[in-house]
MDTraj code that builds the backbone (N, CA, C; nanometers):
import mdtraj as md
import numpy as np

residues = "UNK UNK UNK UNK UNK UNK UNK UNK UNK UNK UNK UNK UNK UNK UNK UNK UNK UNK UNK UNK UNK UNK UNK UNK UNK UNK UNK UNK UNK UNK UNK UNK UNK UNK UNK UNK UNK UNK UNK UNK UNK UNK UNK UNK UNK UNK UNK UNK UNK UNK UNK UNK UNK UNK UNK UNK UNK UNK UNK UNK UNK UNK UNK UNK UNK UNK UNK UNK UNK UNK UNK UNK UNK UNK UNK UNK UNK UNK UNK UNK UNK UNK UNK UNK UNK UNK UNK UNK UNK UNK UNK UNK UNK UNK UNK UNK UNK UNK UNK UNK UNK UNK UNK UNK UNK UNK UNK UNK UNK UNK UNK UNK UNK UNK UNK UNK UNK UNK UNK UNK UNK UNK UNK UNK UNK UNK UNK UNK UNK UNK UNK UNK UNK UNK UNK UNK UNK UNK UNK UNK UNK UNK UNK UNK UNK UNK UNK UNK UNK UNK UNK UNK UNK UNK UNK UNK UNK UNK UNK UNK UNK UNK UNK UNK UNK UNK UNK UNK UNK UNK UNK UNK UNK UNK UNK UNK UNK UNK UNK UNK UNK UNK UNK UNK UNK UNK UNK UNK UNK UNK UNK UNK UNK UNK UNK UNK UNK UNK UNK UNK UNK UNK UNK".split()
xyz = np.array([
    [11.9802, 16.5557, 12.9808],
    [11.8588, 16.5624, 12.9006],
    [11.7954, 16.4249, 12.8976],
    [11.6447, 16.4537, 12.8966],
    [11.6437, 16.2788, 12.9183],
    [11.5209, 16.2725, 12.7970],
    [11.5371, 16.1486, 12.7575],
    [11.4687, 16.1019, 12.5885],
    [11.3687, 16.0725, 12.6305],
    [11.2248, 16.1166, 12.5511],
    [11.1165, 16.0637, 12.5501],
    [11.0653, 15.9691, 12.4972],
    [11.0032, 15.8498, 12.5670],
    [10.9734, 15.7169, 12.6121],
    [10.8746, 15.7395, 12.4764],
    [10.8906, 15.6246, 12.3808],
    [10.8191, 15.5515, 12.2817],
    [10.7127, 15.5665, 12.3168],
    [10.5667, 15.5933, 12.1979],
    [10.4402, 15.5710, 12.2419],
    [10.4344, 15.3914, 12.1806],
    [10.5312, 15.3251, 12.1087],
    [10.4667, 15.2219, 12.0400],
    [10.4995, 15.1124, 12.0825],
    [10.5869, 15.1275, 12.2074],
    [10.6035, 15.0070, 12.3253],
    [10.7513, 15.0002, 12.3660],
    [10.8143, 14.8833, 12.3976],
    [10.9202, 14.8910, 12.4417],
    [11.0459, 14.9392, 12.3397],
    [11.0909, 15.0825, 12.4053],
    [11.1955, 15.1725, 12.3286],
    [11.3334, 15.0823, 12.3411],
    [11.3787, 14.9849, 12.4289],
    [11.5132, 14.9151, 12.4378],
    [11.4969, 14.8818, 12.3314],
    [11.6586, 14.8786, 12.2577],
    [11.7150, 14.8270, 12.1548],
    [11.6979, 14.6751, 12.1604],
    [11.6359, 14.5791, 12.0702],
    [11.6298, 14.4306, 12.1246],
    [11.5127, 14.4042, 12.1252],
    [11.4806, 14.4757, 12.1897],
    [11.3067, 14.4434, 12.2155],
    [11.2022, 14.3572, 12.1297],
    [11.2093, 14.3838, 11.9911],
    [11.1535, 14.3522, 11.8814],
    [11.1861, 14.2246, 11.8506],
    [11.3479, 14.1913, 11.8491],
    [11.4019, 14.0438, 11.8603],
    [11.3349, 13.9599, 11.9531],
    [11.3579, 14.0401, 12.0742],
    [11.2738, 13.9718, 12.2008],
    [11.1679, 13.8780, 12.1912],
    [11.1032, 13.9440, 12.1290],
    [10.9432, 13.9024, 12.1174],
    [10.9091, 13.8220, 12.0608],
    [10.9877, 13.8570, 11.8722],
    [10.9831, 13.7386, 11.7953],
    [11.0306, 13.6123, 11.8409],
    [11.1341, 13.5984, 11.9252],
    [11.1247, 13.4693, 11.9547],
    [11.0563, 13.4163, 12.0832],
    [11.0092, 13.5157, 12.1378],
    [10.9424, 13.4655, 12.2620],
    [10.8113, 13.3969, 12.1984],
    [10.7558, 13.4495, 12.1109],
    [10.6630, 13.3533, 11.9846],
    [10.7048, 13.2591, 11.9276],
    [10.8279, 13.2729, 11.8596],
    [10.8275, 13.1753, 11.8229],
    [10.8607, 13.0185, 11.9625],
    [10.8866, 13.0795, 12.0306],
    [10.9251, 12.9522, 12.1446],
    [10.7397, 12.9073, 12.1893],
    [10.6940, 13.0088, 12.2063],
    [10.5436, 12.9859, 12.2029],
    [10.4739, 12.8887, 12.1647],
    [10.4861, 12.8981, 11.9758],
    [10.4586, 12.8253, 11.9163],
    [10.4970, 12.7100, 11.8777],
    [10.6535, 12.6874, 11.9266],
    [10.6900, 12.5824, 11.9123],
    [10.6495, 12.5086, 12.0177],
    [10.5979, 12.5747, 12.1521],
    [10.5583, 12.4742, 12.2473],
    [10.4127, 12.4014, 12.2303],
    [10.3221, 12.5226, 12.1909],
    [10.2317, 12.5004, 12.1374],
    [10.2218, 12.3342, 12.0341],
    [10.3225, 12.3429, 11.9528],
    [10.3480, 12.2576, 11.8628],
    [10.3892, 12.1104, 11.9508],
    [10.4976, 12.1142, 12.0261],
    [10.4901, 12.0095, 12.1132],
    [10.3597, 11.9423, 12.1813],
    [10.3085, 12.0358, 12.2669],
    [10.1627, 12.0123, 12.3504],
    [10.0448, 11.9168, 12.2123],
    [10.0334, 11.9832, 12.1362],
    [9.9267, 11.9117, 12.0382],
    [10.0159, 11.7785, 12.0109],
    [10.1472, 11.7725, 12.0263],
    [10.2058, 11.6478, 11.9539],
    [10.1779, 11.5262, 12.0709],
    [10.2283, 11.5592, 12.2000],
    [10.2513, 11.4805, 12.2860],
    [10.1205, 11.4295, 12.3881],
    [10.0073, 11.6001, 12.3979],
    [9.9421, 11.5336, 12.4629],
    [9.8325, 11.4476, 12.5037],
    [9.7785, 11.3616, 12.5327],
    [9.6972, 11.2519, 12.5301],
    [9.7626, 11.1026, 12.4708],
    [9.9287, 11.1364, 12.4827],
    [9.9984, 11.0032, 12.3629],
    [10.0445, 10.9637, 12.4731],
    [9.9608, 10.8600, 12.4975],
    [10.0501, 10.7201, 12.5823],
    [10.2092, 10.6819, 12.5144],
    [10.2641, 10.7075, 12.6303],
    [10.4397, 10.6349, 12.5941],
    [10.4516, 10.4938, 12.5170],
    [10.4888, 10.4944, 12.4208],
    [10.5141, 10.3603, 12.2959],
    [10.5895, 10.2629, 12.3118],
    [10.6098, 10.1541, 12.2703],
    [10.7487, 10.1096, 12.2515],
    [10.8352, 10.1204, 12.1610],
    [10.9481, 10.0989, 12.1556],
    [11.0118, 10.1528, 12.0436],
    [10.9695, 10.0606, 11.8909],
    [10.9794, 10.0735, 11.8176],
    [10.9429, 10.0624, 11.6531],
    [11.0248, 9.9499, 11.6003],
    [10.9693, 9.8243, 11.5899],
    [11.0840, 9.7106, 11.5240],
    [11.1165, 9.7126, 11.3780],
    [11.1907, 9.8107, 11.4260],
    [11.2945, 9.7886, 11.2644],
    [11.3889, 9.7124, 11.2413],
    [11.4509, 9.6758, 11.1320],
    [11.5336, 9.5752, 11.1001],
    [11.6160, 9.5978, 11.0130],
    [11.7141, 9.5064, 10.9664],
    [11.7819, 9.5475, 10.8654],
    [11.7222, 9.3683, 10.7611],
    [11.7291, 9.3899, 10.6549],
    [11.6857, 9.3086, 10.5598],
    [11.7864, 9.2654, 10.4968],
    [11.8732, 9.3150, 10.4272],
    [12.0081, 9.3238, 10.3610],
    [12.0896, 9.3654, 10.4357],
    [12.2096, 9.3025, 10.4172],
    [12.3416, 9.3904, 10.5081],
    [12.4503, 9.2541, 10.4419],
    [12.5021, 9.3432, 10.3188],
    [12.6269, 9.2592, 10.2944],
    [12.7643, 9.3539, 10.2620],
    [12.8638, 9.2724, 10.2626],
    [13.0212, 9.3703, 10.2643],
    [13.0336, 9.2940, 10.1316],
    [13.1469, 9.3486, 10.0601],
    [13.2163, 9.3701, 9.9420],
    [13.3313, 9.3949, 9.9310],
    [13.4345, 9.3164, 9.9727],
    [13.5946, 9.3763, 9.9683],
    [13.6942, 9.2888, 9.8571],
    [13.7436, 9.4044, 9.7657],
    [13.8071, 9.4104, 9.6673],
    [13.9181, 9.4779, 9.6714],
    [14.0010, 9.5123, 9.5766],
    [14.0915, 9.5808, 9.5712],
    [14.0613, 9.7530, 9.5696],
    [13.9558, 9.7615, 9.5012],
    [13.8707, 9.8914, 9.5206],
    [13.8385, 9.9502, 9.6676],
    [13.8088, 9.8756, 9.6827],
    [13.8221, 9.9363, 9.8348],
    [13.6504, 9.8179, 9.9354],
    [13.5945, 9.8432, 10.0255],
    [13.5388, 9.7695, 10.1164],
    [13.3584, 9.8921, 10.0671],
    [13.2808, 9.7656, 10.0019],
    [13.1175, 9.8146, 9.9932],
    [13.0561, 9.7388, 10.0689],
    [12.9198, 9.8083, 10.1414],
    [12.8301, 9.7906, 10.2041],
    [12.6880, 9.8146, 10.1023],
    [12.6006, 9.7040, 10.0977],
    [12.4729, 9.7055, 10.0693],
    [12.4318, 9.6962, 10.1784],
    [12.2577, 9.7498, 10.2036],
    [12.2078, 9.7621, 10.3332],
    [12.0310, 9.8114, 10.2608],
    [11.9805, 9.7129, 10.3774],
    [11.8061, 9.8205, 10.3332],
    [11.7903, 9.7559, 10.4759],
    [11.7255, 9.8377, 10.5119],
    [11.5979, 9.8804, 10.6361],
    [11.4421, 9.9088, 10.6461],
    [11.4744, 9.8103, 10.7234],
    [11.2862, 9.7766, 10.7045],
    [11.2439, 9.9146, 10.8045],
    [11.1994, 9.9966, 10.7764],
    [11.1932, 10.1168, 10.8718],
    [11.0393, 10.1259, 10.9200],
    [11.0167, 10.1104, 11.0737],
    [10.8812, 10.0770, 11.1634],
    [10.8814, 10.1903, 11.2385],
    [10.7557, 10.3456, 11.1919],
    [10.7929, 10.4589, 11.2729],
    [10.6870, 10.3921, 11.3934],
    [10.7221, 10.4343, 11.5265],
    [10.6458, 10.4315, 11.6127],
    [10.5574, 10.5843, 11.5884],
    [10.4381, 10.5406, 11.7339],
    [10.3190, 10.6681, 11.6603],
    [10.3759, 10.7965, 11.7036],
    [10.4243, 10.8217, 11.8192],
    [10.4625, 10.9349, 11.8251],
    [10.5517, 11.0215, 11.7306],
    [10.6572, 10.9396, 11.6338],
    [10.7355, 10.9607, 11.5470],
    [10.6259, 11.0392, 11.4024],
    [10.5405, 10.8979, 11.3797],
    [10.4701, 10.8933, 11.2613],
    [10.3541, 11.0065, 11.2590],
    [10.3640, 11.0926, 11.4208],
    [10.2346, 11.1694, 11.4039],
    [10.3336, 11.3133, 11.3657],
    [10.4254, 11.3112, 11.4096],
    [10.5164, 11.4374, 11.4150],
    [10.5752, 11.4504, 11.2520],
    [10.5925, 11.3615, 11.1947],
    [10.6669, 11.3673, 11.0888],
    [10.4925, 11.4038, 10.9759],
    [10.3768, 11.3803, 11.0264],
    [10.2230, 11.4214, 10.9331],
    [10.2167, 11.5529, 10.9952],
    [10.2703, 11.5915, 11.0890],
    [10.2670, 11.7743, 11.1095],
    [10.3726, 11.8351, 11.0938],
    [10.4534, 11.8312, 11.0038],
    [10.5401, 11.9022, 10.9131],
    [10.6328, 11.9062, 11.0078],
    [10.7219, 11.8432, 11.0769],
    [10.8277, 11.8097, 11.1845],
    [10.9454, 11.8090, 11.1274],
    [11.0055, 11.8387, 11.0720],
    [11.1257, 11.7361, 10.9632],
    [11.1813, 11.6724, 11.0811],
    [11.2433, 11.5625, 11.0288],
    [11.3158, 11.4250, 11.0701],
    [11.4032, 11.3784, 11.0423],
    [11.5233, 11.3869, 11.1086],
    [11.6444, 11.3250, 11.0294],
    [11.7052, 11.2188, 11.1037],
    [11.7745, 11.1150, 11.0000],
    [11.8140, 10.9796, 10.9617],
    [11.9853, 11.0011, 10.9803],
    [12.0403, 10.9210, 11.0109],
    [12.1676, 10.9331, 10.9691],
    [12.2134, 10.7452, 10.9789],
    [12.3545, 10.7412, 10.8742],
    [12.3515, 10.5918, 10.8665],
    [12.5167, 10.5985, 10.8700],
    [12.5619, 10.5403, 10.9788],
    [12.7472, 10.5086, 10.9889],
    [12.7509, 10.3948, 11.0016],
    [12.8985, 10.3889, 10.9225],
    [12.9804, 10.2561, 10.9438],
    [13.1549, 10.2463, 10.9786],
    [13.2117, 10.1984, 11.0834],
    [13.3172, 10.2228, 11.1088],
    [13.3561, 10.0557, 11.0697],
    [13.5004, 10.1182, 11.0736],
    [13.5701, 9.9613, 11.0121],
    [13.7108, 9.9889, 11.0613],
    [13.6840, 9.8540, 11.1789],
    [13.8049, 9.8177, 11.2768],
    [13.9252, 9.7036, 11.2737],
    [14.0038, 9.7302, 11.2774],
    [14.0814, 9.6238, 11.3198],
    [14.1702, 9.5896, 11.4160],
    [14.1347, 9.4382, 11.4293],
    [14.1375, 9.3640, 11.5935],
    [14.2734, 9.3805, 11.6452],
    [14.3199, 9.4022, 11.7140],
    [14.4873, 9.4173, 11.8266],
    [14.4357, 9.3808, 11.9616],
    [14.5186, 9.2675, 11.9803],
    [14.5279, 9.1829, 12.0981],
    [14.6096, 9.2791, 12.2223],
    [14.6621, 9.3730, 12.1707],
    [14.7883, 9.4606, 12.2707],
    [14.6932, 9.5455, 12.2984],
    [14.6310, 9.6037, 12.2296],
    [14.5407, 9.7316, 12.2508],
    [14.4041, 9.7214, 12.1578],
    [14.3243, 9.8843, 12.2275],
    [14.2101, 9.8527, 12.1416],
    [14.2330, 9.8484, 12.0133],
    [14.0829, 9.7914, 11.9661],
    [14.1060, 9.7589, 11.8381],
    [14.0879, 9.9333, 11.7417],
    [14.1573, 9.9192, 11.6184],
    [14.2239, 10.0697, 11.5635],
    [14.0931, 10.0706, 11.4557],
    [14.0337, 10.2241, 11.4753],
    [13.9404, 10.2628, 11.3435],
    [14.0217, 10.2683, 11.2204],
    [13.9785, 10.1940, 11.1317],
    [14.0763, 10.2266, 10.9598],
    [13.9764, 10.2604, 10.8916],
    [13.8566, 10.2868, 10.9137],
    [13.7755, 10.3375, 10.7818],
    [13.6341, 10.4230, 10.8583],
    [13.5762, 10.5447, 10.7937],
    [13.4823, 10.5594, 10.8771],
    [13.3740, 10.6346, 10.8091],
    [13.2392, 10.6367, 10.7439],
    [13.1682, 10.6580, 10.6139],
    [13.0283, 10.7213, 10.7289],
    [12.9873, 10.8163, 10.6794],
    [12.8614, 10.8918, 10.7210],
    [12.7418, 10.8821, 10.6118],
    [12.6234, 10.8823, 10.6410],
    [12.5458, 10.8993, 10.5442],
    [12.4562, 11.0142, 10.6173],
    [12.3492, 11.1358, 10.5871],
    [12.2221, 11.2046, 10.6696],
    [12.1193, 11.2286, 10.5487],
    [12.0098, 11.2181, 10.5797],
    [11.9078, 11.2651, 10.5533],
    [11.7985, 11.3456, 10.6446],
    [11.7132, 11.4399, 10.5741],
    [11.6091, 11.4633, 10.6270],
    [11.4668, 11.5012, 10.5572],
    [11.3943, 11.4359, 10.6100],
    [11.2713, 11.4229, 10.5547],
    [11.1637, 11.5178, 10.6093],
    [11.0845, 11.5567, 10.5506],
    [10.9495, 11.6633, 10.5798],
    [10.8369, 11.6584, 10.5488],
    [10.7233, 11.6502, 10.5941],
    [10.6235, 11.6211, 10.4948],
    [10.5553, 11.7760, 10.4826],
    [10.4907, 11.8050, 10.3251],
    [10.5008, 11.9776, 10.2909],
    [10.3117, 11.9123, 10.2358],
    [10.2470, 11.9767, 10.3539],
    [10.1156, 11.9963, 10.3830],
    [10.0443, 12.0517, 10.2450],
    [10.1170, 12.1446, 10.1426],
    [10.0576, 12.2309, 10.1081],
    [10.0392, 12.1009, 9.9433],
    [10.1287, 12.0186, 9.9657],
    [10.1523, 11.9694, 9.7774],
    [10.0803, 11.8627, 9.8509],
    [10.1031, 11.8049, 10.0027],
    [10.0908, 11.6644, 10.0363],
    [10.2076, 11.5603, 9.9815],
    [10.3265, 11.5859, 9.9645],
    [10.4214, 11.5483, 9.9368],
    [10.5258, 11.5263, 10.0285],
    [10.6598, 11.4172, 10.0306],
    [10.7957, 11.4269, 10.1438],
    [10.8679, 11.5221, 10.0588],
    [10.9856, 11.5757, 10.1284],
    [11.0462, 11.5840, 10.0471],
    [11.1561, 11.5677, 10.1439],
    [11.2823, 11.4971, 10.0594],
    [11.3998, 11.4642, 10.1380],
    [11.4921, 11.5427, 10.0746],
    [11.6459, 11.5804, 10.1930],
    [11.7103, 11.6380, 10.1564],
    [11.8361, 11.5434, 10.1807],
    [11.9178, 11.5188, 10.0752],
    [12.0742, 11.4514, 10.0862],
    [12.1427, 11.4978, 10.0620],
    [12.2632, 11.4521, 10.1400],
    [12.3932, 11.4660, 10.1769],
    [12.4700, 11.5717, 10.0452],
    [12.4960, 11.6805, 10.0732],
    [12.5714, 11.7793, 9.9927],
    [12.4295, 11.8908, 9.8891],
    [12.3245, 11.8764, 10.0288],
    [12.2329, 11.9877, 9.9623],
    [12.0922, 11.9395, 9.8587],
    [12.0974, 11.8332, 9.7794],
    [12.0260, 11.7446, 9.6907],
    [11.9347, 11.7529, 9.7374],
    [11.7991, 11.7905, 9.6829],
    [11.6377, 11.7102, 9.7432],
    [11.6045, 11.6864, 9.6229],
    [11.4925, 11.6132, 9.6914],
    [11.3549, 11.5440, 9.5884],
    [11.2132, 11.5153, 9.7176],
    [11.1578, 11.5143, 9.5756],
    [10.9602, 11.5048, 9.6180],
    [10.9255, 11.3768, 9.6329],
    [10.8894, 11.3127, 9.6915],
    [10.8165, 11.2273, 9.6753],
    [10.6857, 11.2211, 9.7133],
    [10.6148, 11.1127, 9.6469],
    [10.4418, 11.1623, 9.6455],
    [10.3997, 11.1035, 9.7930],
    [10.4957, 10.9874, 9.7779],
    [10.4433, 10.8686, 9.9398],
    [10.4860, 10.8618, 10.0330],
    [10.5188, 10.8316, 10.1455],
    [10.5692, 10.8264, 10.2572],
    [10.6409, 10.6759, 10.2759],
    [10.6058, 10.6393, 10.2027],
    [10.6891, 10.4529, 10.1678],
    [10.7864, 10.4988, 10.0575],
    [10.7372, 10.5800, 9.9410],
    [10.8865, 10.6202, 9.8452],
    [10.9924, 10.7101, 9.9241],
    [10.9614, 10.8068, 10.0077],
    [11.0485, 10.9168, 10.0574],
    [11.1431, 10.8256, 10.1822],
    [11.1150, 10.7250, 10.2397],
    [11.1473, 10.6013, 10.3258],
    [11.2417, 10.5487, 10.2444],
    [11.2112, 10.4954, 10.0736],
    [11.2323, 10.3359, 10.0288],
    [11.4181, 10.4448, 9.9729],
    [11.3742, 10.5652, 9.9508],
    [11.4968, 10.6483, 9.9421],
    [11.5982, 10.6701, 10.0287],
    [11.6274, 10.6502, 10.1350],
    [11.6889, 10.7057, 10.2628],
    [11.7481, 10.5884, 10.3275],
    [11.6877, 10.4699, 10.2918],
    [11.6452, 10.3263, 10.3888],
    [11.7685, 10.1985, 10.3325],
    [11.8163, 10.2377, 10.2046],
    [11.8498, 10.1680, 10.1490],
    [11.9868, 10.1516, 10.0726],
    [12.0922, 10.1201, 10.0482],
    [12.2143, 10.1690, 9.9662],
    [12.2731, 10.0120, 9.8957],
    [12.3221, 10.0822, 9.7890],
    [12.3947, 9.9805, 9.7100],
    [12.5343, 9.9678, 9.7250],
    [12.6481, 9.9071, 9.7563],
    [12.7766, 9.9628, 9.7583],
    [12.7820, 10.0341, 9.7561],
    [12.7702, 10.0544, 9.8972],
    [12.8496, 10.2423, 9.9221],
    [12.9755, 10.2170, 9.9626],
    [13.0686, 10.2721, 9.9632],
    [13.2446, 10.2584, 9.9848],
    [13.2612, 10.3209, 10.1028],
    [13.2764, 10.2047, 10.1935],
    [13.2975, 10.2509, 10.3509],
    [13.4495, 10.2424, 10.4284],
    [13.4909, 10.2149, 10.2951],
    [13.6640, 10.2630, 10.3676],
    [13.7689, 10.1672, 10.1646],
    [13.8542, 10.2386, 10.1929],
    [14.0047, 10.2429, 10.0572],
    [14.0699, 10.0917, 10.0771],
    [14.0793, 10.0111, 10.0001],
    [14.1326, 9.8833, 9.9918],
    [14.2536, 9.8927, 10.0245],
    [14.3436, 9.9697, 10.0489],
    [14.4597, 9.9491, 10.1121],
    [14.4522, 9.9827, 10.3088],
    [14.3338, 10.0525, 10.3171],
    [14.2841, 10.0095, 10.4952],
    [14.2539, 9.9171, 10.5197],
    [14.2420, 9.7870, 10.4227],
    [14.2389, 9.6483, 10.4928],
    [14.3131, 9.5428, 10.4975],
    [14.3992, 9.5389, 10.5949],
    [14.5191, 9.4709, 10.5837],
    [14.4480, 9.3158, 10.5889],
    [14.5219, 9.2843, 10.4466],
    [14.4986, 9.0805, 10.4369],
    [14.5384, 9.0527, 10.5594],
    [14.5965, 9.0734, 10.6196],
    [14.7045, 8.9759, 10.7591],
    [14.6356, 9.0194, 10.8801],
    [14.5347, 9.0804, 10.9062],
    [14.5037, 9.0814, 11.0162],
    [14.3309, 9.0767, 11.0057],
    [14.2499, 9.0985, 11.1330],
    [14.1241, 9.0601, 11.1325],
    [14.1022, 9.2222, 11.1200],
    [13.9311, 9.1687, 11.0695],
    [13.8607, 9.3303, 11.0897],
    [13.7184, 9.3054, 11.0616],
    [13.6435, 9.3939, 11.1370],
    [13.5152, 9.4208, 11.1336],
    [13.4525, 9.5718, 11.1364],
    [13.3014, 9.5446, 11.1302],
    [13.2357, 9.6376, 11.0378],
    [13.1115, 9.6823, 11.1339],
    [13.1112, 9.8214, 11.2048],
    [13.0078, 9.8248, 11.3026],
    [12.9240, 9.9460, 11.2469],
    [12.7949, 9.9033, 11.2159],
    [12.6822, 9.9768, 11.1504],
    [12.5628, 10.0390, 11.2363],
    [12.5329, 10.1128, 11.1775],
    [12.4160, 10.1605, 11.2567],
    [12.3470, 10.2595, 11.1556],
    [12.1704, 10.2337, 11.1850],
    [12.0757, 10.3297, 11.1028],
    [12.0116, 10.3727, 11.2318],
    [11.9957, 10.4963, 11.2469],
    [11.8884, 10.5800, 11.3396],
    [11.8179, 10.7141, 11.3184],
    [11.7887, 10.7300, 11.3930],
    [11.6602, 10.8338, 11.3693],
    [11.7332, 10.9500, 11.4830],
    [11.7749, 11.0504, 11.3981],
    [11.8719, 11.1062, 11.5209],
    [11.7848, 11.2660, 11.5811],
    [11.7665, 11.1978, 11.7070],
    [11.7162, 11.3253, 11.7237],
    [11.8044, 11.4739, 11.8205],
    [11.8987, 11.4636, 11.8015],
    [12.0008, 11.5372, 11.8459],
    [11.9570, 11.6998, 11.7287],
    [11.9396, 11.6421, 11.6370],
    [11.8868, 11.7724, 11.5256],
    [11.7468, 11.8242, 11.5373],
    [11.6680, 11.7431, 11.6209],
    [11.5168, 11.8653, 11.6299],
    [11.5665, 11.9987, 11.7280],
    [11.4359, 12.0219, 11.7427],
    [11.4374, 12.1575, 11.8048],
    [11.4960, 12.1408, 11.9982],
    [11.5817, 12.2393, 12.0010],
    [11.5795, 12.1801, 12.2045],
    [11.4892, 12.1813, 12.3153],
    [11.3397, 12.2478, 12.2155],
    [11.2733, 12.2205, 12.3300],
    [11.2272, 12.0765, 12.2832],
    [11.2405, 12.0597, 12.1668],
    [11.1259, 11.9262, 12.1677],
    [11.2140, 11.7856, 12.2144],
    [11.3582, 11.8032, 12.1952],
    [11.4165, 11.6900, 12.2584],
    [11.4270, 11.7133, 12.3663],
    [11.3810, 11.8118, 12.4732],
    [11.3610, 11.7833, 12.6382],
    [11.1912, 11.7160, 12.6396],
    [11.1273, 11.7547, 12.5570],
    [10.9902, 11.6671, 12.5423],
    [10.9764, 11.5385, 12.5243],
    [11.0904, 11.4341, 12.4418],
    [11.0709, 11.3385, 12.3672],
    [11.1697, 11.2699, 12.4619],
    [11.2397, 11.3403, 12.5630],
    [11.3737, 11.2564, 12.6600],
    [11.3156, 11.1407, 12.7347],
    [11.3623, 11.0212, 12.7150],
    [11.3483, 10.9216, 12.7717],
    [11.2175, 10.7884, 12.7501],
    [11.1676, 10.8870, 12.6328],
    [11.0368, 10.8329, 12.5351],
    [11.1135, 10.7126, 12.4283],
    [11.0965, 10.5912, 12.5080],
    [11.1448, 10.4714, 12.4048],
    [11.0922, 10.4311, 12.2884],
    [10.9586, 10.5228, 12.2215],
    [10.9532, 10.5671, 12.0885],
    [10.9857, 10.6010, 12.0416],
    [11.0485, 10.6898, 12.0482],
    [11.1673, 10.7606, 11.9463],
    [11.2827, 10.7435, 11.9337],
    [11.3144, 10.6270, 11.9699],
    [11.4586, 10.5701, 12.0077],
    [11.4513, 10.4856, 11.8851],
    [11.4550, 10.5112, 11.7518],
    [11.4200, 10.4315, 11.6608],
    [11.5635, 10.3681, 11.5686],
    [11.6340, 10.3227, 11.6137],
    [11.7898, 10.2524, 11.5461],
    [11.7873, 10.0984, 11.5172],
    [11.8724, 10.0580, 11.4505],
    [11.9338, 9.9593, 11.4300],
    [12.0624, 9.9327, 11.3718],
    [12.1048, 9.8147, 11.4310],
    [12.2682, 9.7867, 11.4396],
    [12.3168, 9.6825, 11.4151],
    [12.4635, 9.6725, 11.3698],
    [12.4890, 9.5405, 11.3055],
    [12.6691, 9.5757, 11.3374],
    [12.7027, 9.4381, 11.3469],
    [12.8589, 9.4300, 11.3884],
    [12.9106, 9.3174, 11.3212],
    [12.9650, 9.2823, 11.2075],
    [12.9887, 9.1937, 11.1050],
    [13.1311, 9.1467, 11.0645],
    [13.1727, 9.0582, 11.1208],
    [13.3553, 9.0190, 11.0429],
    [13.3307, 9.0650, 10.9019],
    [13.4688, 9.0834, 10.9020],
    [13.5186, 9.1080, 10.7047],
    [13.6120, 8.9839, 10.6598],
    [13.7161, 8.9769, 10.7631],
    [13.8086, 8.8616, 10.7289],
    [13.8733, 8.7670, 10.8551],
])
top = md.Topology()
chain = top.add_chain()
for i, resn in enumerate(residues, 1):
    res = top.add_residue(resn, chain, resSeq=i)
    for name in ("N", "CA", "C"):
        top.add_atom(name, md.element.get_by_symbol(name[0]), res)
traj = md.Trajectory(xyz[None], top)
């Protein structure tokens, strides 16, 4: 017996899925094309770090840190068309062995991500364990993300008095979390390569 063929288009099971994302890939390309084209390739964005000090106590090993954060334009146009953008900030903490490499003893993550929401004209960022907030500016939703007071980047008994150790930092702009078409768009674009790094003795 054979089934009669849909008048309202494709009868395969799927089909409907199909589509929706064949739009949505659409539109996300769409979304790329207005971002990228007519944008001359940039250089990357001189950011800096301003602060960057350690803290080791018996409590354990703090890091203060602020970042002078410089979006390049391609960054700064994507993040004014509702792009979200995420940040992430590590610090590992090593110590030196002459026999072998030197051994990770401490290792601290920070992420954010930022959005700008067209409809309030507002950022709004999201932190680490779910948390957001609004901000009105694009320098406050930054001065939030950019910056830390003693944060505890490894337990005072991971730092052995008797031997050496250091502290390798990094703030970037990670784009491993956009969309996959748009990081085959943005590949090899030294604008968006937006990090900075720091490698600091402790003792």
């Amino acid at each position: 017996m054979h089934c009669a063929a849909s008048h309202d288009g494709d009868p395969r099971p799927g089909a409907t899925q199909r589509r929706s994302r064949s739009a949505a890939i659409v539109t996300l390309l769409a979304l790329l094309l207005a971002l990228f084209a007519g944008v001359p390739v940039a250089r990357a964005a001189d950011s800096e770090l301003t602060i960057f000090e350690l803290v080791h106590n018996d409590d354990g090993l703090f890091l203060s840190y602020a970042v002078n954060l410089e979006l390049s334009r391609s960054v700064d146009d994507a993040l004014g068309k509702a792009v979200p953008l995420f940040f992430v900030a590590e610090a590992e903490v090593f110590r030196n062995r002459f026999y072998w490499r030197d051994q990770r003893v401490g290792y601290a993550v920070r992420r954010w991500r930022i959005v700008f929401q067209p409809l309030t004209s507002t950022y709004r960022v999201t932190f680490d364990g779910g948390l957001s907030q609004n901000y009105a500016s694009r320098a406050e939703a930054f001065d939030a993300i950019s910056r830390s007071a003693r944060w505890k980047i490894a337990e005072g008994p991971q730092i052995d008095e008797g031997s050496r150790h250091y502290v390798e930092f990094s703030f970037r702009l990670d784009t491993s979390q956009l969309p996959r078409p748009m990081q085959i768009g943005i590949g090899g674009q030294a604008d968006w390569a937006l990090s900075v790094q720091r490698t600091q003795k402790i003792n």
